[in-house]
N, CA, C and O atoms as a Maestro MAE file, in Angstrom:
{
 s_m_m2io_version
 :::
 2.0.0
}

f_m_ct {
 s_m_title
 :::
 protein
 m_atom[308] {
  # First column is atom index #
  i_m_mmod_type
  r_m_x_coord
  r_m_y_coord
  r_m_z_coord
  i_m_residue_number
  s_m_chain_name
  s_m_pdb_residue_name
  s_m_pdb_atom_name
  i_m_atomic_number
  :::
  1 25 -128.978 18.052 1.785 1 A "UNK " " N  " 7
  2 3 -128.060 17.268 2.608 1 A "UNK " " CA " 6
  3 2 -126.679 17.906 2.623 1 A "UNK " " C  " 6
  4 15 -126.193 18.295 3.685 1 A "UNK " " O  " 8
  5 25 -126.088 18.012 1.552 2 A "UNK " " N  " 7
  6 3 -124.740 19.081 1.330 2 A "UNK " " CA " 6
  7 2 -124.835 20.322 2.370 2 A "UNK " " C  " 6
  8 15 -123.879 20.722 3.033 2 A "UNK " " O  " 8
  9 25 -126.132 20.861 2.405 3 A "UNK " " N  " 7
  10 3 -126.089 22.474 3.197 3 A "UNK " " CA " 6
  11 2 -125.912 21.847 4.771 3 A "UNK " " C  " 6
  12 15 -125.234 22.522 5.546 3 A "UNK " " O  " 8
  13 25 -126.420 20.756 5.192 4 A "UNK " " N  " 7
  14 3 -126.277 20.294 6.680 4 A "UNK " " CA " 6
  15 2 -124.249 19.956 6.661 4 A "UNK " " C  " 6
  16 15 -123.463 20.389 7.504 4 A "UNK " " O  " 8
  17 25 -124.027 19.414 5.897 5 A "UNK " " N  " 7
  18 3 -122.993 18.502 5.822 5 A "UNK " " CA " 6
  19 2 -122.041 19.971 5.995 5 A "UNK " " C  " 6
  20 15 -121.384 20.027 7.034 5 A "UNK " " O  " 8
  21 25 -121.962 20.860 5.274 6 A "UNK " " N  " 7
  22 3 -121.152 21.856 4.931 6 A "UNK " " CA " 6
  23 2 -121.340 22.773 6.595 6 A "UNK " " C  " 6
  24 15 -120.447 23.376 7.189 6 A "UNK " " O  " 8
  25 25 -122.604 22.628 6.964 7 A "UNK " " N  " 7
  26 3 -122.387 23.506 7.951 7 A "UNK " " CA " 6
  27 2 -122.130 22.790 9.353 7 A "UNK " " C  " 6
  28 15 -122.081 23.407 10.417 7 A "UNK " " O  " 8
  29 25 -121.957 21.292 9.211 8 A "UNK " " N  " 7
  30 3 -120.944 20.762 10.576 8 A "UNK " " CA " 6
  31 2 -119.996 20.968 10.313 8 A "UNK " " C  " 6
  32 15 -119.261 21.485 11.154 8 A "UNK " " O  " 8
  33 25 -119.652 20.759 9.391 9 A "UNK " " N  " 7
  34 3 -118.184 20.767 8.906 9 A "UNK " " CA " 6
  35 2 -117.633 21.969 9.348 9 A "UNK " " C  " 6
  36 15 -116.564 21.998 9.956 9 A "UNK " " O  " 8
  37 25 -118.246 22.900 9.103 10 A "UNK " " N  " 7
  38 3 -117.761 24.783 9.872 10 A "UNK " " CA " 6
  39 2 -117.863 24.781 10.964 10 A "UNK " " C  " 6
  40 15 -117.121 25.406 11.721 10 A "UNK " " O  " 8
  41 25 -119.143 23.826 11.423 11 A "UNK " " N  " 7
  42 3 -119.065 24.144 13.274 11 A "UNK " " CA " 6
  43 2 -117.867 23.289 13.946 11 A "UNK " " C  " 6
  44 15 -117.259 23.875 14.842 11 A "UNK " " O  " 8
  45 25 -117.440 21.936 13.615 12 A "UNK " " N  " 7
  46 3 -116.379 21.130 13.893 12 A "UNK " " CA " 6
  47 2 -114.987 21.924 13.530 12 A "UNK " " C  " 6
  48 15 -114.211 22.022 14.480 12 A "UNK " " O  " 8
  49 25 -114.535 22.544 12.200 13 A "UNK " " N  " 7
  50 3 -113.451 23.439 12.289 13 A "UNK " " CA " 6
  51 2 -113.231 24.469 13.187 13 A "UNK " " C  " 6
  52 15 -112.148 24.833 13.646 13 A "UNK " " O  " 8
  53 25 -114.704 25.060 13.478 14 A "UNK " " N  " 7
  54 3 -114.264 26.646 14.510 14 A "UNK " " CA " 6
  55 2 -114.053 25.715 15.865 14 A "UNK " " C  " 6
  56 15 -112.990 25.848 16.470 14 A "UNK " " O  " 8
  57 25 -114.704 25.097 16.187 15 A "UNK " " N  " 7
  58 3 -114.456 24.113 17.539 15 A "UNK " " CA " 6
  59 2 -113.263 23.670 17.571 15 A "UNK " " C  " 6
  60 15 -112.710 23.595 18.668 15 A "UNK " " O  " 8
  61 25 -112.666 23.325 16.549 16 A "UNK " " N  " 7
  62 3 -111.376 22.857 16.373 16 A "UNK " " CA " 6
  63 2 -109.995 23.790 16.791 16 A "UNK " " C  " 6
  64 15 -108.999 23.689 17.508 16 A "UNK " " O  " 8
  65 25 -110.538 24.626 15.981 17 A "UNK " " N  " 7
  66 3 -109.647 26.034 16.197 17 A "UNK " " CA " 6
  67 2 -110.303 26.893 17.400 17 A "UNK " " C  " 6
  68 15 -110.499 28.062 17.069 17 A "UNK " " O  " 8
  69 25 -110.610 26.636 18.462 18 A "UNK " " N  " 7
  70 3 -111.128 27.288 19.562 18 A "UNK " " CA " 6
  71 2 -109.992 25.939 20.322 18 A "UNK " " C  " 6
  72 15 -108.879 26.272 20.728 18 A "UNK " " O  " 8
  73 25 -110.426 24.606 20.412 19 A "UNK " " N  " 7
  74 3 -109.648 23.896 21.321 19 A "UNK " " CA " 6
  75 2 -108.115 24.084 21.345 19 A "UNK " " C  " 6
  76 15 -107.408 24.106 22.352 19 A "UNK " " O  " 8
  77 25 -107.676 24.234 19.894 20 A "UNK " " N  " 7
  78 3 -106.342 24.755 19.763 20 A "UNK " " CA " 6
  79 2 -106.086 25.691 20.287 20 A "UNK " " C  " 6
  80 15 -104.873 25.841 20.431 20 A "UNK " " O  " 8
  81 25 -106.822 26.616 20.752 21 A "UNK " " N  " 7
  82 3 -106.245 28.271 20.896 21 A "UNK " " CA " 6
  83 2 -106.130 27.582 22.733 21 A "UNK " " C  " 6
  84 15 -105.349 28.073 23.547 21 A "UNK " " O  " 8
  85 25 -106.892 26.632 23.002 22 A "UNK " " N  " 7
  86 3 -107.146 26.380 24.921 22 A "UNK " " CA " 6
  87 2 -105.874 25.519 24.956 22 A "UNK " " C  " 6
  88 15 -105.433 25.387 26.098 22 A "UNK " " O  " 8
  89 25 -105.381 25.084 24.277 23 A "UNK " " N  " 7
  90 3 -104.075 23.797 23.973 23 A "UNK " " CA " 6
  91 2 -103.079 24.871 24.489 23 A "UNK " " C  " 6
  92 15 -102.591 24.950 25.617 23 A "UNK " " O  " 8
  93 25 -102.854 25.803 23.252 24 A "UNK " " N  " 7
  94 3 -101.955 26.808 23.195 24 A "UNK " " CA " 6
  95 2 -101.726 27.431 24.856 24 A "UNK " " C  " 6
  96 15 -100.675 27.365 25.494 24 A "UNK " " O  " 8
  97 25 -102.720 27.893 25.208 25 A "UNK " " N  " 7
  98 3 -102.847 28.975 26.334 25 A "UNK " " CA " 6
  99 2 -102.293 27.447 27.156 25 A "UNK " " C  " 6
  100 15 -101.070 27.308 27.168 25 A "UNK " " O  " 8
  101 25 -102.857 26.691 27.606 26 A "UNK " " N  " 7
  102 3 -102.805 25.950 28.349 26 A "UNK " " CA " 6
  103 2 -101.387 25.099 28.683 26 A "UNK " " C  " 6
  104 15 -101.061 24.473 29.692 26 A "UNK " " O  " 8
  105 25 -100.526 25.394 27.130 27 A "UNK " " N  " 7
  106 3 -99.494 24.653 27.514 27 A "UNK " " CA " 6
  107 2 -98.130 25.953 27.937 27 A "UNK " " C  " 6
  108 15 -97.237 25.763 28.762 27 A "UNK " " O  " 8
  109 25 -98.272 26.866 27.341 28 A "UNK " " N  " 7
  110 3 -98.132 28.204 27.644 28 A "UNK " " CA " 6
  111 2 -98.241 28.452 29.389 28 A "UNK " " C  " 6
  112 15 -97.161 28.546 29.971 28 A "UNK " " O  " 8
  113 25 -99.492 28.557 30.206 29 A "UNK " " N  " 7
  114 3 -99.303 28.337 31.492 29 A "UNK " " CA " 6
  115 2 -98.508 27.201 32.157 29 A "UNK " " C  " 6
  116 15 -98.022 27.306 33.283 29 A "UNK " " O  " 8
  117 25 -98.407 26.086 31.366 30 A "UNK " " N  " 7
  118 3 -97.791 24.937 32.150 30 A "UNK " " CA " 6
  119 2 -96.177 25.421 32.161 30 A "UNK " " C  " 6
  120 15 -95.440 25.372 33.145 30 A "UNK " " O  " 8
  121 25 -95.737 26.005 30.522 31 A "UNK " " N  " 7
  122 3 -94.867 26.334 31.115 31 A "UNK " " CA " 6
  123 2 -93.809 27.652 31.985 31 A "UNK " " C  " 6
  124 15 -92.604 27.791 32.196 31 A "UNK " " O  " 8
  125 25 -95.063 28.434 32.295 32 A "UNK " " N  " 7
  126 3 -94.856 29.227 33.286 32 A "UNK " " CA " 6
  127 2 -94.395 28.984 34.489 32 A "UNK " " C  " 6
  128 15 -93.461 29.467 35.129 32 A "UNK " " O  " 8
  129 25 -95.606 27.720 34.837 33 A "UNK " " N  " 7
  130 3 -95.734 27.171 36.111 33 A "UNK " " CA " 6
  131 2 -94.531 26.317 36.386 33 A "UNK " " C  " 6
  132 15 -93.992 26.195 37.486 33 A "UNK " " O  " 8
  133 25 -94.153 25.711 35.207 34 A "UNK " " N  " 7
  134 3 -93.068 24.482 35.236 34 A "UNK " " CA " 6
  135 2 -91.443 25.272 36.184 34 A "UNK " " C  " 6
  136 15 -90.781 24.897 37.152 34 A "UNK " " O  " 8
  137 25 -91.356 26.682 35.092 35 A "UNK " " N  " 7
  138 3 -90.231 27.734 35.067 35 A "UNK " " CA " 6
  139 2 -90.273 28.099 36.456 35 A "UNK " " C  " 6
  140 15 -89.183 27.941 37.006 35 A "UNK " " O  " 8
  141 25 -91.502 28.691 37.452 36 A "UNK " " N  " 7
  142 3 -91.905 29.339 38.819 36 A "UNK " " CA " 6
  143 2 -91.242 27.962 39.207 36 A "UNK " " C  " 6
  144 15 -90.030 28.000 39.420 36 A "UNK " " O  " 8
  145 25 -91.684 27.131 39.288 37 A "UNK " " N  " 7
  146 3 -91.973 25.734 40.427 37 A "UNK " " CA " 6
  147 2 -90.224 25.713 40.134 37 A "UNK " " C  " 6
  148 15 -89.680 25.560 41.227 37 A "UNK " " O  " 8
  149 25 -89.296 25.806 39.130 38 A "UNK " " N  " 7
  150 3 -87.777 25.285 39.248 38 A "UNK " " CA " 6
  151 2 -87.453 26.511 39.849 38 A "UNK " " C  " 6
  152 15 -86.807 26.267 40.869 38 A "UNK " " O  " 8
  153 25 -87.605 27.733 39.686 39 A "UNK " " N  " 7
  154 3 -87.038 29.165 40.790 39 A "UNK " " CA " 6
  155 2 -87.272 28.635 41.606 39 A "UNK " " C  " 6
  156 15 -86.263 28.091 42.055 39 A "UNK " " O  " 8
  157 25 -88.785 28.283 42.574 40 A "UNK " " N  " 7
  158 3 -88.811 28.065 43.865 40 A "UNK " " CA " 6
  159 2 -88.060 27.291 44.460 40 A "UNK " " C  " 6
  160 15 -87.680 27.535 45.605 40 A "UNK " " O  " 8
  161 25 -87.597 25.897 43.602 41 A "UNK " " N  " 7
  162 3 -86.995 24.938 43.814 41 A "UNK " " CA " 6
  163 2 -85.601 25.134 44.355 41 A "UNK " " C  " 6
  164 15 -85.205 24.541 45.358 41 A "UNK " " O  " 8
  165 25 -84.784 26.080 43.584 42 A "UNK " " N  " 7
  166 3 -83.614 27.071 43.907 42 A "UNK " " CA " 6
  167 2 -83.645 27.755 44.523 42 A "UNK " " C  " 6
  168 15 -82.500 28.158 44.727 42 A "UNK " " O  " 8
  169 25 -84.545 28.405 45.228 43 A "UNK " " N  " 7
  170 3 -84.487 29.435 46.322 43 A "UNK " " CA " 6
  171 2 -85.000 28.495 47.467 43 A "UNK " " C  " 6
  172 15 -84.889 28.842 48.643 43 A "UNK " " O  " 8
  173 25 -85.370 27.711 47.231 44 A "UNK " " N  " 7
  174 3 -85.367 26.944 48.472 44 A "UNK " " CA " 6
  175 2 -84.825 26.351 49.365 44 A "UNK " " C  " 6
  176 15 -84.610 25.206 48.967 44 A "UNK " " O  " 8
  177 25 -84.354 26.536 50.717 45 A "UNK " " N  " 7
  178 3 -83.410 25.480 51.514 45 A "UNK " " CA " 6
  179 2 -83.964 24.027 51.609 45 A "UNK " " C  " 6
  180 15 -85.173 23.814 51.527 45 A "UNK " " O  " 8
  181 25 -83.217 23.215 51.753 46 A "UNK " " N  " 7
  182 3 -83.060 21.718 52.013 46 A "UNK " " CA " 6
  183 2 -83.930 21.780 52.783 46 A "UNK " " C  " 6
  184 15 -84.933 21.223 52.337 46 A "UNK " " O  " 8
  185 25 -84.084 22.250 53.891 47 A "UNK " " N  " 7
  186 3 -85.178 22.147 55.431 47 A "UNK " " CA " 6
  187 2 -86.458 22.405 55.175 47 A "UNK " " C  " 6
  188 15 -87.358 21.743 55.692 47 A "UNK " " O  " 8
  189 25 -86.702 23.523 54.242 48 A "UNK " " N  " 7
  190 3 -88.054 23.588 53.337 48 A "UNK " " CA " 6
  191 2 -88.881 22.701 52.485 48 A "UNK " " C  " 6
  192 15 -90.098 22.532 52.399 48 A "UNK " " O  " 8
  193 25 -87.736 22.123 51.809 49 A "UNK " " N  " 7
  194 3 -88.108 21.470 50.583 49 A "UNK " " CA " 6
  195 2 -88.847 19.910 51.602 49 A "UNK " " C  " 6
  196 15 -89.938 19.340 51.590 49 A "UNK " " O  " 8
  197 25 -87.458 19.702 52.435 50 A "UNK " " N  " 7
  198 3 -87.959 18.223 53.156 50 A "UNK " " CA " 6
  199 2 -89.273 18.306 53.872 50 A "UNK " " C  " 6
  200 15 -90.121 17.415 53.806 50 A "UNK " " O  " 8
  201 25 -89.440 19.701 54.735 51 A "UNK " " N  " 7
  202 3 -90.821 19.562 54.937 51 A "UNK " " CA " 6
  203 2 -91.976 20.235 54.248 51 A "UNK " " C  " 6
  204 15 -93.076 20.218 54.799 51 A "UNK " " O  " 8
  205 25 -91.815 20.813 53.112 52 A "UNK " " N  " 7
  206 3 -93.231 20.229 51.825 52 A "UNK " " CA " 6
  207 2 -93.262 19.011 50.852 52 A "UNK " " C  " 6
  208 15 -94.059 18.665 49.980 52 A "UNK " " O  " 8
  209 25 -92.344 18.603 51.228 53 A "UNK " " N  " 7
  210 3 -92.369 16.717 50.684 53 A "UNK " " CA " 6
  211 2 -93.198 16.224 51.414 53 A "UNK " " C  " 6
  212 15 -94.178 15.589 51.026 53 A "UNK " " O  " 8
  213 25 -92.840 16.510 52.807 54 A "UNK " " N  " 7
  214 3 -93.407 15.937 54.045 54 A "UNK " " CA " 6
  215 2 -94.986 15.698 54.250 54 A "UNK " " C  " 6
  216 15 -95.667 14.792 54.732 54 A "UNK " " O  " 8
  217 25 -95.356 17.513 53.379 55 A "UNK " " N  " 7
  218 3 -96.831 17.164 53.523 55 A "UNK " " CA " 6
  219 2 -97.919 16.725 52.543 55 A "UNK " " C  " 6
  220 15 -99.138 16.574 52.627 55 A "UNK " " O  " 8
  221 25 -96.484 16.499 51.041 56 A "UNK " " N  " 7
  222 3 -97.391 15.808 50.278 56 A "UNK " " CA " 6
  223 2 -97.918 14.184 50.520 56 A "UNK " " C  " 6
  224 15 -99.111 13.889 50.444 56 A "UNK " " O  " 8
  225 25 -97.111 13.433 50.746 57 A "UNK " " N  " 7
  226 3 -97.573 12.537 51.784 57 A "UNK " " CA " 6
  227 2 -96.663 11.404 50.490 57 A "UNK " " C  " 6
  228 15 -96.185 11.843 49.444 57 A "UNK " " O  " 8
  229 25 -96.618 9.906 50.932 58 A "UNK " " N  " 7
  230 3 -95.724 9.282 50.343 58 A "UNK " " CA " 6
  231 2 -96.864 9.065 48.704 58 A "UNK " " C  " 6
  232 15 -96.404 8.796 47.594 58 A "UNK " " O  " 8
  233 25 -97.936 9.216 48.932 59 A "UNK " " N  " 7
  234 3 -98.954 8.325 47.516 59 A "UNK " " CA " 6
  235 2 -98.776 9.532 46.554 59 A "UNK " " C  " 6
  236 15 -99.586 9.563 45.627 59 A "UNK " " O  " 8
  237 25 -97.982 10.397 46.603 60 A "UNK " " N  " 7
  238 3 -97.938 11.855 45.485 60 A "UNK " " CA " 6
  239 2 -96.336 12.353 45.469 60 A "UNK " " C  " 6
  240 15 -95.978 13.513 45.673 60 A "UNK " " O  " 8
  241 25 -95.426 11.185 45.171 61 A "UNK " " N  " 7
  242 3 -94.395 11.595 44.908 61 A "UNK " " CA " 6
  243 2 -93.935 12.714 43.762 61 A "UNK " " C  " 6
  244 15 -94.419 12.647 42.632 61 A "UNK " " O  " 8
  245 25 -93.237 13.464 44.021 62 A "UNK " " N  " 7
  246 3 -92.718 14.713 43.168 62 A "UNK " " CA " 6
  247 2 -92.391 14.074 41.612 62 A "UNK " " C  " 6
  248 15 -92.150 12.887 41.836 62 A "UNK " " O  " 8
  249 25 -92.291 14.274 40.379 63 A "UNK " " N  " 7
  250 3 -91.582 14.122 39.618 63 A "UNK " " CA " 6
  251 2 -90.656 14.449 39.124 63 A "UNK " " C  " 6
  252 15 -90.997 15.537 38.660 63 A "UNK " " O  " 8
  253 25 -89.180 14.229 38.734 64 A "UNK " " N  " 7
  254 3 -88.369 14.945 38.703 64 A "UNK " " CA " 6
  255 2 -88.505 15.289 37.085 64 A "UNK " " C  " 6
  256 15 -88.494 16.507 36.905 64 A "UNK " " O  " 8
  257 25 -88.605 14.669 36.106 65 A "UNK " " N  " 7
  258 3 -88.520 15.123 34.706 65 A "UNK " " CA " 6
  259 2 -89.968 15.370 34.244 65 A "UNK " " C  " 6
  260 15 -90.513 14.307 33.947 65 A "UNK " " O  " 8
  261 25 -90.725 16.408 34.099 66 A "UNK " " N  " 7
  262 3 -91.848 16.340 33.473 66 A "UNK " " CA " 6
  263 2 -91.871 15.035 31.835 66 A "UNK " " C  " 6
  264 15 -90.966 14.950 31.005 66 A "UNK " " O  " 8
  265 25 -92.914 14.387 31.840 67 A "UNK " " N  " 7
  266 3 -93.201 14.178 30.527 67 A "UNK " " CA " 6
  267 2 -94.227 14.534 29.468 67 A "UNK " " C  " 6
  268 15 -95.375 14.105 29.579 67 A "UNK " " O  " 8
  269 25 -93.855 15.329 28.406 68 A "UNK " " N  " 7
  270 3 -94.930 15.588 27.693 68 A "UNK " " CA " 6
  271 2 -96.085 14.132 26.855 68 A "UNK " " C  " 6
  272 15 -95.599 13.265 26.128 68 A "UNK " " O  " 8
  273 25 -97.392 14.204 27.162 69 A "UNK " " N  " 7
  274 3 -97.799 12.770 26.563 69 A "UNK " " CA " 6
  275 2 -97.802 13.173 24.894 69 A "UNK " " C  " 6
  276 15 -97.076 14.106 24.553 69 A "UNK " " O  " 8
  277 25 -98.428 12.634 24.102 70 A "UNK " " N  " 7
  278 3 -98.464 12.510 22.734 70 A "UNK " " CA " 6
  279 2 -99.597 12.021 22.489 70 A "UNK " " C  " 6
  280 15 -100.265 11.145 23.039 70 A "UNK " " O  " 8
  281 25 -99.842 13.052 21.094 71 A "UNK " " N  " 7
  282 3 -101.580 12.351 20.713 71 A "UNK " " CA " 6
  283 2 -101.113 10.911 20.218 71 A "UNK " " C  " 6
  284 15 -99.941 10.534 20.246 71 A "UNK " " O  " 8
  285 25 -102.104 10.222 19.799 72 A "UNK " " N  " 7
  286 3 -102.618 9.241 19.140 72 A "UNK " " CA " 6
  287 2 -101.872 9.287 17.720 72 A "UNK " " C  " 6
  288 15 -102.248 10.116 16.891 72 A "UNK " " O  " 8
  289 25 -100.747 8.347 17.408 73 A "UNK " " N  " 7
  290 3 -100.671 8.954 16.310 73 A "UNK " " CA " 6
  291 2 -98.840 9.043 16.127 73 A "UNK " " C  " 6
  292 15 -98.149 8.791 15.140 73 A "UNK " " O  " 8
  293 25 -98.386 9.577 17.724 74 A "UNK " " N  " 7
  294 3 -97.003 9.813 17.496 74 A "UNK " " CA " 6
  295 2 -96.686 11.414 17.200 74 A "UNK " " C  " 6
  296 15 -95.532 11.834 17.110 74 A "UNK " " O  " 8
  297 25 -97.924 12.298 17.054 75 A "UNK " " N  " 7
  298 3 -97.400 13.585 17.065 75 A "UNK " " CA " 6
  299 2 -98.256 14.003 18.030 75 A "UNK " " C  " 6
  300 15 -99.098 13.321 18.615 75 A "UNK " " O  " 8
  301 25 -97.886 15.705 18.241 76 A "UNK " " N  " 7
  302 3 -97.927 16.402 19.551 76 A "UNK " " CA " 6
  303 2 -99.556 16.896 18.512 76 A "UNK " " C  " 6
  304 15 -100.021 16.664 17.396 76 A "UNK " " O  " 8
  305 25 -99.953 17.747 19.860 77 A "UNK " " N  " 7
  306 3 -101.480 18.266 18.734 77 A "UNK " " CA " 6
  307 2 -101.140 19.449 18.731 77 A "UNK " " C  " 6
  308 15 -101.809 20.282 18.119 77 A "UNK " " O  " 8
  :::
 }
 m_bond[307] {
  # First column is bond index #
  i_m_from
  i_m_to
  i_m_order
  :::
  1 1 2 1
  2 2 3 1
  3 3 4 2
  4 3 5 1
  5 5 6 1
  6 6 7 1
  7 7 8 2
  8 7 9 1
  9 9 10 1
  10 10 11 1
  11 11 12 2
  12 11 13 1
  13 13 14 1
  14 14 15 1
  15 15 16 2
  16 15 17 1
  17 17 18 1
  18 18 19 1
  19 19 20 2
  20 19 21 1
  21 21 22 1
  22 22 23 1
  23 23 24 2
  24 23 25 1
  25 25 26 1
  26 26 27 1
  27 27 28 2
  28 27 29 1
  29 29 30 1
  30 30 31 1
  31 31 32 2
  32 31 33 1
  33 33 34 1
  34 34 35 1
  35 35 36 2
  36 35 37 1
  37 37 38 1
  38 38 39 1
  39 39 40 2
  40 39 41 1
  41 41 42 1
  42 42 43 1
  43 43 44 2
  44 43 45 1
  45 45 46 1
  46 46 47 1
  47 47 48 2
  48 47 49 1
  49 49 50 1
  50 50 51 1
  51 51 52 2
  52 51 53 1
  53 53 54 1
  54 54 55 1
  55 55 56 2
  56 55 57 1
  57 57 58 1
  58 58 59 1
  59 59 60 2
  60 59 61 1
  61 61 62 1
  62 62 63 1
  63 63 64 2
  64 63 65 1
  65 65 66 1
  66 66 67 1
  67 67 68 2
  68 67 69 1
  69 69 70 1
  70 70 71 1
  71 71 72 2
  72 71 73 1
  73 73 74 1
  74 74 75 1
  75 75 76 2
  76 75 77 1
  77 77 78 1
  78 78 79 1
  79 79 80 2
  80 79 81 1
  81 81 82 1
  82 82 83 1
  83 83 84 2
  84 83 85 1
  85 85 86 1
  86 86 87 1
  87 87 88 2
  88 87 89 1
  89 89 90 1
  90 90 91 1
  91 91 92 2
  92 91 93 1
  93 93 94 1
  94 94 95 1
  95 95 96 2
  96 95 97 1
  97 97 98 1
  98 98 99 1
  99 99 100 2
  100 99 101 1
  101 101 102 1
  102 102 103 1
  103 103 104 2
  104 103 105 1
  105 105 106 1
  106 106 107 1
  107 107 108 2
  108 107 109 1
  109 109 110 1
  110 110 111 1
  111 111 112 2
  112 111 113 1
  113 113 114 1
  114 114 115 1
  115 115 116 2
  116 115 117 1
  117 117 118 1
  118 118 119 1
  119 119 120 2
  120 119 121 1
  121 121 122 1
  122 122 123 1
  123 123 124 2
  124 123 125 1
  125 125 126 1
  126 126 127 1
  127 127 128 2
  128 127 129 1
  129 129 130 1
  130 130 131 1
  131 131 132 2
  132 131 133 1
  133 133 134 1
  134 134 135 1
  135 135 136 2
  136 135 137 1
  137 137 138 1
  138 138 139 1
  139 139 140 2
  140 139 141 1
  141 141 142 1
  142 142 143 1
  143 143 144 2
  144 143 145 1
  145 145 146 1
  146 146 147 1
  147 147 148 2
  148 147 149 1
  149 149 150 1
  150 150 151 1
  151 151 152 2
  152 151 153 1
  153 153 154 1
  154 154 155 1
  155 155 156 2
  156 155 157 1
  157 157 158 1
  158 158 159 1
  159 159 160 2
  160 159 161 1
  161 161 162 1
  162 162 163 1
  163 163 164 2
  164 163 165 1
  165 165 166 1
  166 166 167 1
  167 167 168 2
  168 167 169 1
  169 169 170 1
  170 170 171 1
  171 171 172 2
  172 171 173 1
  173 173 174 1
  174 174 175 1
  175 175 176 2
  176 175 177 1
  177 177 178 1
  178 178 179 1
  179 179 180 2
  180 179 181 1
  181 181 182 1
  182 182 183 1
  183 183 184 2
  184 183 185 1
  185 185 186 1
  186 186 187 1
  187 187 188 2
  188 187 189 1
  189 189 190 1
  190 190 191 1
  191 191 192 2
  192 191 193 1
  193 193 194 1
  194 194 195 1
  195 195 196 2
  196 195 197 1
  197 197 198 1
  198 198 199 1
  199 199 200 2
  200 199 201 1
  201 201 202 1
  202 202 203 1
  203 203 204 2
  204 203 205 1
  205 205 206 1
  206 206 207 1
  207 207 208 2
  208 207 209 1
  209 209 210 1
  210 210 211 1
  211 211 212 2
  212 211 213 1
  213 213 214 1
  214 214 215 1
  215 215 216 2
  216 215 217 1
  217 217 218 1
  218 218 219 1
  219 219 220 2
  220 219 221 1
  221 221 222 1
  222 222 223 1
  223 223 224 2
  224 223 225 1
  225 225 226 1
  226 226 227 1
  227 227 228 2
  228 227 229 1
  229 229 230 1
  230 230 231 1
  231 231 232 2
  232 231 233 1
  233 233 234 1
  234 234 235 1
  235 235 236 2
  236 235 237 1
  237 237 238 1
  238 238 239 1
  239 239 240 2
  240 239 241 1
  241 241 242 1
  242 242 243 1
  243 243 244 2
  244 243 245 1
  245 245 246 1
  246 246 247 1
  247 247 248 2
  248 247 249 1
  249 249 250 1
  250 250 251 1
  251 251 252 2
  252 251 253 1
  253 253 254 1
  254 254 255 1
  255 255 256 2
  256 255 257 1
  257 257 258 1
  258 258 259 1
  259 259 260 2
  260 259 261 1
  261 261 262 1
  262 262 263 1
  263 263 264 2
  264 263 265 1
  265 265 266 1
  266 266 267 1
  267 267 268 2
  268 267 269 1
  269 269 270 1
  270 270 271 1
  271 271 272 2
  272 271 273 1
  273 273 274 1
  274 274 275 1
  275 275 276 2
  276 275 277 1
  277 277 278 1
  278 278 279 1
  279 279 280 2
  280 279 281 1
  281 281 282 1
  282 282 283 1
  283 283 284 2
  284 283 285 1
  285 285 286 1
  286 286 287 1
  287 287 288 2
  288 287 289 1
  289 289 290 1
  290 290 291 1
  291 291 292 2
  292 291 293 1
  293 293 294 1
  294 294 295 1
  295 295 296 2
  296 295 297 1
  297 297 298 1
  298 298 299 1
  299 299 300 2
  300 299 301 1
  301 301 302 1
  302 302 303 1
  303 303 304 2
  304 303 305 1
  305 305 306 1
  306 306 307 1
  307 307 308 2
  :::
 }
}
């Protein structure tokens, strides 16, 4: 029973440390994307911006402050 027990236990840690490494990358692109999306935002004229508002449509308003959520718990993962 120990040899089963011991070897979830290894498969749940490497899984663990695989989702972390997709966390990492993943929040890493967001904030690439976050950094691009505020350049564009600045190089953009007023006349631009109003009409790609335009075609997001009123049910997908823009956000102005991203919020990061939080695990369970009160800390970040």
């Amino acid at each position: 029973m120990d040899l089963v027990k011991n070897h979830l236990m290894y498969a749940v840690r490497e899984e663990v440390e695989i989702l972390k490494e997709q966390i990492r990358e993943l929040v890493e692109k967001n904030s690439q994307l976050e950094r691009e999306n505020t350049l564009l935002k600045t190089l953009a004229s007023p006349e631009q911006l109003e009409k790609f508002q335009s075609r997001l449509g009123p049910e997908e308003p823009a956000p102005e402050s991203p919020q990061t959520p939080e695990a369970p718990g009160g800390s970040a993962v």
